[in-house]
C-alpha positions as semicolon CSV with decimal commas, in nm:
position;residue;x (nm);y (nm);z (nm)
1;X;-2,723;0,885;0,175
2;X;-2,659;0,842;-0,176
3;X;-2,912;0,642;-0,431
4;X;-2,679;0,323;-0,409
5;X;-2,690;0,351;-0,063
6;X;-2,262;0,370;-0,061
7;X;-2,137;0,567;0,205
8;X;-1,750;0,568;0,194
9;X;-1,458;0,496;-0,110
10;X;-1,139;0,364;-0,030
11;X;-0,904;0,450;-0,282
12;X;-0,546;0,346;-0,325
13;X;-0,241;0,588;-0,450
14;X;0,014;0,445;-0,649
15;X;-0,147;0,379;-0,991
16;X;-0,481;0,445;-0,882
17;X;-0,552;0,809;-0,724
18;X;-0,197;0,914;-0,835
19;X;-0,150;1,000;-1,154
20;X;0,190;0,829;-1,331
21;X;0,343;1,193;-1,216
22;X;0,231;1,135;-0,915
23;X;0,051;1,414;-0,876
24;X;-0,375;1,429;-0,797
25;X;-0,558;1,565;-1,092
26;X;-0,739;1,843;-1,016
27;X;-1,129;1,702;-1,149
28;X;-1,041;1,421;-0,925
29;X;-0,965;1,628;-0,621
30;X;-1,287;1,874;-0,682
31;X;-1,530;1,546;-0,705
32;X;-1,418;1,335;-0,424
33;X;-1,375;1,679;-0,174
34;X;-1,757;1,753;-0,307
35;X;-1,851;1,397;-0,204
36;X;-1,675;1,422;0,142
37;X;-1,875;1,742;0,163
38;X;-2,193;1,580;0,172
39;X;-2,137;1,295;0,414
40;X;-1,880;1,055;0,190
41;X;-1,630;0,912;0,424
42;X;-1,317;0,927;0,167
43;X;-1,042;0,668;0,250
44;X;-0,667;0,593;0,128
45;X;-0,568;0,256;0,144
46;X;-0,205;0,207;0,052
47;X;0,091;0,002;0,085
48;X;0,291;0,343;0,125
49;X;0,456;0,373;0,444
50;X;0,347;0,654;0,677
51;X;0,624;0,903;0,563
52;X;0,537;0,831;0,210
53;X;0,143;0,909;0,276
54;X;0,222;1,235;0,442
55;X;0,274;1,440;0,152
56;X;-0,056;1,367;-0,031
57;X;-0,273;1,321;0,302
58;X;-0,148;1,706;0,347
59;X;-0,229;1,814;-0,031
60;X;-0,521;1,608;-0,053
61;X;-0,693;1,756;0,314
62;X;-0,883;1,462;0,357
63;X;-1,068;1,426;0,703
64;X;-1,102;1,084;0,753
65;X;-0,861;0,859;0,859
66;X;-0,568;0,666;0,619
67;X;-0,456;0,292;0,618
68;X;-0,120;0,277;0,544
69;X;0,153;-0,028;0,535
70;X;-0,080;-0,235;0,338
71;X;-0,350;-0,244;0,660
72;X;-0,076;-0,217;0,905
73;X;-0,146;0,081;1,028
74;X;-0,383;0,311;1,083
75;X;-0,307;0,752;1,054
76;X;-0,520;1,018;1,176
77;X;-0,435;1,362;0,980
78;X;-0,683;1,509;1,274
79;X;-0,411;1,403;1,542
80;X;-0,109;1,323;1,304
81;X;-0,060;0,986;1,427
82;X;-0,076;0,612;1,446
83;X;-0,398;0,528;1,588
84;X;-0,313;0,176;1,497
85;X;0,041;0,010;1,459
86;X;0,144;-0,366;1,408
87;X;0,460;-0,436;1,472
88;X;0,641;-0,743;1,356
89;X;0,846;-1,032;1,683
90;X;1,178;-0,996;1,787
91;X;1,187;-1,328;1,646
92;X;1,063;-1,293;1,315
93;X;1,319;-0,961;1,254
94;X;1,606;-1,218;1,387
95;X;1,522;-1,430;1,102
96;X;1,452;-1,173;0,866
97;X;1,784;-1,029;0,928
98;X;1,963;-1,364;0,904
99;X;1,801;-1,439;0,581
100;X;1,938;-1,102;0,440
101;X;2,259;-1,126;0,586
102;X;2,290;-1,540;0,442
103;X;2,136;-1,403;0,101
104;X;2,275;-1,107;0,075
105;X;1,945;-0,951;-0,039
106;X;1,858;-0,561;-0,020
107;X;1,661;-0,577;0,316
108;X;1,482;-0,277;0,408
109;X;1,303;-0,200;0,751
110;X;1,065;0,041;0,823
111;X;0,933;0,146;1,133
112;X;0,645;0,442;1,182
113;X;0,883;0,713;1,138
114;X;1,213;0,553;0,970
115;X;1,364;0,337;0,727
116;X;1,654;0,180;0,719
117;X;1,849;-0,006;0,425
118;X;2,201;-0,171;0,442
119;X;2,409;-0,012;0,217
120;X;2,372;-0,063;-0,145
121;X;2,657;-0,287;-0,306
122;X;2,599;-0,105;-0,670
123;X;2,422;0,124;-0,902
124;X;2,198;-0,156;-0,962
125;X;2,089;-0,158;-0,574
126;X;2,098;0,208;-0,549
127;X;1,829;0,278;-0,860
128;X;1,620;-0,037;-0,683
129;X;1,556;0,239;-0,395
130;X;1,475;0,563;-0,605
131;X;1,156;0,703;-0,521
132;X;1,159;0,573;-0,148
133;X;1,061;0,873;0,053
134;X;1,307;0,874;0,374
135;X;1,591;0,554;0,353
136;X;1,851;0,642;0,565
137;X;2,163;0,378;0,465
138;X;2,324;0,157;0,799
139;X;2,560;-0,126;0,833
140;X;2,342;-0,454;0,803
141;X;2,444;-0,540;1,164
142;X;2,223;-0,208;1,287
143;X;1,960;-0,380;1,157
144;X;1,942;-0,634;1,435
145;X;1,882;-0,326;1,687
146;X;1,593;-0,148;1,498
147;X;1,232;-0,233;1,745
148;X;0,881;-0,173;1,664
149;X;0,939;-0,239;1,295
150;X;0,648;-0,277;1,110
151;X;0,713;-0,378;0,766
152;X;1,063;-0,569;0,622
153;X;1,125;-0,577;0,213
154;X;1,370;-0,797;0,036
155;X;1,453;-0,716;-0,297
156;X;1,657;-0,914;-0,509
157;X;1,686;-1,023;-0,897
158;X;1,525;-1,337;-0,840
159;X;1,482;-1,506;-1,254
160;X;1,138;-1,772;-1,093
161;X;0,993;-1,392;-1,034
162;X;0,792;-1,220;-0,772
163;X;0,582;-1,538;-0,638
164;X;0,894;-1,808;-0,625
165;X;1,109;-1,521;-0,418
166;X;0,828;-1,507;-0,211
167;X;0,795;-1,837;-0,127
168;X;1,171;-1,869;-0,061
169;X;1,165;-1,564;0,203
170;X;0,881;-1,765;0,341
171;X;1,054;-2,058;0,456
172;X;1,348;-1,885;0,550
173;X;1,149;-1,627;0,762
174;X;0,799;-1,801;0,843
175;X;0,476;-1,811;0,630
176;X;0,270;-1,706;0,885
177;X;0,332;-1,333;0,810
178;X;0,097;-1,122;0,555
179;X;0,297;-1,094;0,247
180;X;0,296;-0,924;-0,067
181;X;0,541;-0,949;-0,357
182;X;0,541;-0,802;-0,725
183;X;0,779;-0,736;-0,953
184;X;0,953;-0,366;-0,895
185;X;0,890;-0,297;-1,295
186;X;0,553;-0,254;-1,196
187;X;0,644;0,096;-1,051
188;X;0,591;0,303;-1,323
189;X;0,969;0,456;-1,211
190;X;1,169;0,112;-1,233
191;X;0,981;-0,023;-1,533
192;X;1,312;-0,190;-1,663
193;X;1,415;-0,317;-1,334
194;X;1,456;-0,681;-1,295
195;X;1,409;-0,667;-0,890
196;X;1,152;-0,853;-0,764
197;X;0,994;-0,757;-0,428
198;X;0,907;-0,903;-0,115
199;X;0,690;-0,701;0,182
200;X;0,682;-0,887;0,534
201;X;0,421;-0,724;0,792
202;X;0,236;-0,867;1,113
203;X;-0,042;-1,085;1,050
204;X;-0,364;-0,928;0,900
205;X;-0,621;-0,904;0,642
206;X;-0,386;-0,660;0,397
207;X;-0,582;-0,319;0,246
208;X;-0,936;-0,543;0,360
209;X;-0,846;-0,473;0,731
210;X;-0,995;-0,085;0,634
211;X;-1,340;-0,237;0,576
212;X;-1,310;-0,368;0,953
213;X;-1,215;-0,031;1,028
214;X;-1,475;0,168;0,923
215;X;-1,746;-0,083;1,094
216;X;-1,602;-0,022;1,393
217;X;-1,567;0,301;1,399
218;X;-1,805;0,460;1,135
219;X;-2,114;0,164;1,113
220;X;-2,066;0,172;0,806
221;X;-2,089;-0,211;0,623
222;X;-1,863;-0,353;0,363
223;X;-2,136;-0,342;0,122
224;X;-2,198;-0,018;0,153
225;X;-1,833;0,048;0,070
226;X;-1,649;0,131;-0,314
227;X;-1,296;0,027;-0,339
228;X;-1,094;0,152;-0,594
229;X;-0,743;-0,029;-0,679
230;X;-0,494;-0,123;-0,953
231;X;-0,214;-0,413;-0,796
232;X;-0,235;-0,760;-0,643
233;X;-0,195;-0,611;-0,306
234;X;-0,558;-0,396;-0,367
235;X;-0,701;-0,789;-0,387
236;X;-0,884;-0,861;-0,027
237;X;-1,011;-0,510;-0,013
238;X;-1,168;-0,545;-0,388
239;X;-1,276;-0,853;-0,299
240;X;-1,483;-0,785;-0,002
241;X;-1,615;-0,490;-0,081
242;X;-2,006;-0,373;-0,196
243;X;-1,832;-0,242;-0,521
244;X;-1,489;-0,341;-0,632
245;X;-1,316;-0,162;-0,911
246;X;-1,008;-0,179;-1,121
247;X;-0,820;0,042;-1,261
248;X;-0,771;0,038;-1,667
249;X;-0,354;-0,013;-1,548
250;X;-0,378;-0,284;-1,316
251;X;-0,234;-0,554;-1,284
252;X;-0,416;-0,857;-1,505
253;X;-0,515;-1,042;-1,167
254;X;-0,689;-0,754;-1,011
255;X;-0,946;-0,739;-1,315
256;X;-1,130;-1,051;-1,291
257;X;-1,190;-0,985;-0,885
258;X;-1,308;-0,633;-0,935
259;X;-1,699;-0,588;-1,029
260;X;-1,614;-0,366;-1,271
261;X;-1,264;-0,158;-1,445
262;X;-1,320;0,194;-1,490
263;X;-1,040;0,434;-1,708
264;X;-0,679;0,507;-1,652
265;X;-0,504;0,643;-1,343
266;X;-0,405;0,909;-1,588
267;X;-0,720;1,042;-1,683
268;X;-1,046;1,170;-1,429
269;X;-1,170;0,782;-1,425
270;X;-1,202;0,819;-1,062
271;X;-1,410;1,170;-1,063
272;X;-1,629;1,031;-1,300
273;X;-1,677;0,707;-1,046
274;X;-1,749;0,938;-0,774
275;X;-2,004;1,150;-0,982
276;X;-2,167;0,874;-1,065
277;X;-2,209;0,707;-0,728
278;X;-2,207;0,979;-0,527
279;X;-2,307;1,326;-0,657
């Protein structure tokens, strides 16, 4: 038990425990494996799809388990699997995939172990997708046959931005899904994009569902629990957490949330956090 009586840190990748490189620095690997050492349960939380968490789940050898698909999901690197999947209605991916085909939007689809995008009309399209770990390209009527799919994106170059496209996928699809949207320049690889983003999962809490998870299955109480984040989609887990904290790069909405806004995902912010609360 630690002096501030935290006994877990759920920490996000993109922008957060990644480096712009996307690489783990090395100070932040030694402190948070030295806090897992001595009872820390160490958590990712990410909007990264299951492929896309693999990599760093292996690098990283964390032993606890990883939320992935914005709280979708649920990975065990102990079993290497979904201990935990939400998948999204027949009828909801009809309308989805009407939507994309009336629209003509990018729609992506990703199930637990594939993704699926209809075929890029341009360069424009195809740079939208760089960096997406596993997109295998289909005709937009395969699609329609895809089951168990647990997250589907839109992108498109919508001028109202991330919030207005969200709202129009929402009456065209239902607004009874969790959603998050930003603006792809926000990816530190597509920062002169003018795609804006829309992510479509099952109903849930987003990244807060982890804090459910871990009283469940660990005891161990939202207050008692540091969250570490940097984007709008880090929101309900900051929120609800004992200690909420922001990254020095987030995005301007995350900062007034978080309890406090530590360095930048660039530099060993995060191993000084866990020093500090947990060494």
């Amino acid at each position: 038990m630690t002096s501030t009586n935290y006994a877990a840190i759920c920490l996000d990748l993109d922008g957060t425990l990644l480096t712009g490189e996307d690489r783990i620095l090395p100070e932040v690997v030694s402190a948070l494996h030295a806090a897992q050492d001595q009872g820390v349960l160490v958590m990712v939380v990410t909007g990264r799809s299951k492929i896309a968490t693999l990599p760093v789940l292996e690098e990283f050898s964390l032993k606890g388990p990883a939320m992935v698909f914005n709280g979708a999901a649920v990975y065990c690197p102990v079993e290497k699997r979904l201990i935990e999947e939400r998948t999204l209605s027949k009828r909801v991916m009809e309308r989805a995939c009407d939507y994309g085909e009336r629209s003509g939007d990018m729609t992506l689809l990703m199930t637990a172990d594939d993704k699926l995008c209809a075929h890029p009309r341009n360069d424009r399209e195809r740079a939208s997708l760089e960096g997406l770990v596993g997109v295998r390209h289909v005709e937009r009527e395969a699609l329609r046959e895809q089951q168990f799919v647990i997250r589907v994106s839109f992108m498109a170059e919508h001028a109202a931005g991330s919030l207005s496209y969200s709202n129009v996928i929402a009456e065209a699809v239902g607004d009874h899904l969790y959603s998050v949207h930003f603006p792809l320049s926000f990816l530190p690889k597509h920062r002169q994009s003018l795609m804006q983003v829309v992510d479509l999962q099952p109903p849930c809490r987003g990244k807060a569902e982890a804090l459910r998870l871990l009283q469940d299955t660990y005891g161990i109480s939202p207050e008692r629990v540091v969250a570490v984040g940097d984007a709008r989609n880090d929101t309900p887990l900051i929120q609800a957490a004992g200690l909420g904290v922001a990254m020095e790069n987030s995005m301007e909405e995350l900062k007034p949330v978080a309890d406090r806004v530590i360095g930048h995902h660039d530099t060993p912010a995060i191993a000084e956090l866990v020093r500090e609360l947990f060494l």
